[in-house]
Structure formats: structure tokens, C-alpha cells
N, C-alpha and C positions, 0 to 999 in steps of 0.2 A: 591442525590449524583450525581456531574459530573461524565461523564463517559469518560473515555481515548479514546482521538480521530487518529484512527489508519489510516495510510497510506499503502496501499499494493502493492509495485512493483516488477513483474515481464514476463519475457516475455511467460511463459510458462500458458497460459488462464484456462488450468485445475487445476494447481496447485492455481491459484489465488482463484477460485472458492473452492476449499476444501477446503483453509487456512479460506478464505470471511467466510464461513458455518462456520467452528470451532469457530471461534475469536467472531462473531454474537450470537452464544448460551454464551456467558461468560455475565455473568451479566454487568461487570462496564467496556466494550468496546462495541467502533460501529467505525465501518467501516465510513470512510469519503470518498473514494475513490481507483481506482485501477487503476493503468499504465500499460502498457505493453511493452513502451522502455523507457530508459536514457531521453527522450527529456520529454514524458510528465509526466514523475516522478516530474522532476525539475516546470514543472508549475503549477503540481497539489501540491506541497508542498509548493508553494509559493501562490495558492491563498487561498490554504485550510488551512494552517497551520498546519499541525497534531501532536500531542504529541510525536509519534512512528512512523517512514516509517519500514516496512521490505523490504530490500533493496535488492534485486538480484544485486552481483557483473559482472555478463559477461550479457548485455542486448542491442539490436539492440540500433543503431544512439549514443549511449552514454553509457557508463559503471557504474555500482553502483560505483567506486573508484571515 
């Protein structure tokens, strides 16, 4: 079974890391990467492609909108 290739941005590094931990015990996800502002969201989702970003809306250099 593929598994759903997830994106996780946000600028708050703790909250990434609890989501990271949660989402990694689910069987049919994995984590592909994690951003910390609006700029490297947008290149990690263009080189990684991921199925799912969760997107923080208010995030430094660029906004999740």
C-alpha cells in the first residue's frame, strides 16, 4: 500500500514536531518534509510534491493564503 505523502508547514517548530510524531505513528502516512515559513513551504511543495501540505495561514516571508 502507497502511503499519503504529507507536507507540514508551519512556523511554530514545536507544534511541527508533535503533528511530525502523530501523523508518523498512522500507518498509511509519512511525512515528506517540514517548512517553517511561506517561502520554503512553496519549494518544498514544488520539489516534493506532496498529496497533503497542512498549511499554517499567518507564517513569516509569506502567508499560507
Amino acid at each position: 500500500m502507497d502511503k499519503i505523502r504529507v507536507l507540514i508547514s508551519d512556523d511554530n517548530k514545536d507544534f511541527c514536531e508533535i503533528l511530525k510524531e502523530f501523523l508518523s505513528a498512522q500507518e498509511d502516512m509519512e511525512i515528506v518534509g517540514i517548512a517553517n515559513d511561506g517561502v520554503e513551504a512553496l519549494e518544498l511543495i514544488s520539489a516534493l510534491e506532496p498529496e497533503i501540505v497542512i498549511l499554517d495561514v499567518i507564517m513569516p516571508n509569506l502567508d499560507g493564503i
